[in-house]
N, C-alpha and C positions, 0 to 999 in steps of 0.2 A: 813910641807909637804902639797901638794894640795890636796883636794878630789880624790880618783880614782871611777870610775864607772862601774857597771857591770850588766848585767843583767843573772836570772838562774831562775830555778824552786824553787817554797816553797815545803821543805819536812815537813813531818810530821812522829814523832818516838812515842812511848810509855814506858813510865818508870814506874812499878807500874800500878796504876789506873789512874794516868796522860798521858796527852796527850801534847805534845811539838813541837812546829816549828823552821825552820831552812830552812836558805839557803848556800851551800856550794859557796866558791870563786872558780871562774873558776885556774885550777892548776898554768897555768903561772902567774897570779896576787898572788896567797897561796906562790908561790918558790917565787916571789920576796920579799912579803913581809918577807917570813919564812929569807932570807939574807940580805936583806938591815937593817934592824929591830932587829937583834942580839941581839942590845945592850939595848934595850927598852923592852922584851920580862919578862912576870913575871911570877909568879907560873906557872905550867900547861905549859909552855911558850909561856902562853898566850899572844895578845896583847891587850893595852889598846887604845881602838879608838872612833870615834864621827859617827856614824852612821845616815845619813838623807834613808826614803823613802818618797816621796812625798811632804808634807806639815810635816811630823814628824822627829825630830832630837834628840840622845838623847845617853848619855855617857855608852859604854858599851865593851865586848872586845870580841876580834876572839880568837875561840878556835881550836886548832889540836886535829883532829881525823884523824887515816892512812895517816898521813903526810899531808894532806889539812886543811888550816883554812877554818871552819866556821862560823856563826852568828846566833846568838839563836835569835827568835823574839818572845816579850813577846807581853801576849792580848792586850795592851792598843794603841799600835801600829798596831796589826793587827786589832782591831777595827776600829781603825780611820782611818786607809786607805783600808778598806774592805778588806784585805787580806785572800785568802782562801789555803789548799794546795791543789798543784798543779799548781798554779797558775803563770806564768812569771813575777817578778816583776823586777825594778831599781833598784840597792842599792849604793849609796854614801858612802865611808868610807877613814876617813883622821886618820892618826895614831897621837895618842895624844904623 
């Protein structure tokens, strides 16, 4: 599969005392991957995918909430490419 590309806003949720980020896939890019991708889909039915933003790339998977995948962004990533919420970024993802 090639890279697909999108760009959205960084959310920001709260679980506990933590604080967590995330970008949701625009819904037409969520429905296609939610059917093209059936058969690759694991727990959660999840996918398992290769994520680049900027200069960082790095193995991890979209999860469904309310029927759209999303992408969880851990700090090391939003470090290194400054990532703030709120903030518009790029996101690259090729389904592994």
């Amino acid at each position: 599969m090639t890279q697909k590309f999108f760009s959205n806003k960084v959310m920001a949720g709260q679980h506990g005392k933590g604080v967590y980020h995330y970008i949701n896939l625009p819904k037409k890019l969520s429905d296609e991957f939610f059917m093209v991708y059936q058969d690759r889909r694991r727990g959660f039915r999840s996918l398992k995918i290769k994520a680049t933003i900027g200069d960082s790339s790095w193995q991890t998977s979209l999860f469904l909430l309310d029927e759209n995948y999303f992408l969880l962004l851990n700090g090391k990533v939003r470090q290194a490419e400054k990532i703030t919420s709120g903030q518009t970024i790029k996101v690259g993802v090729e389904v592994l």
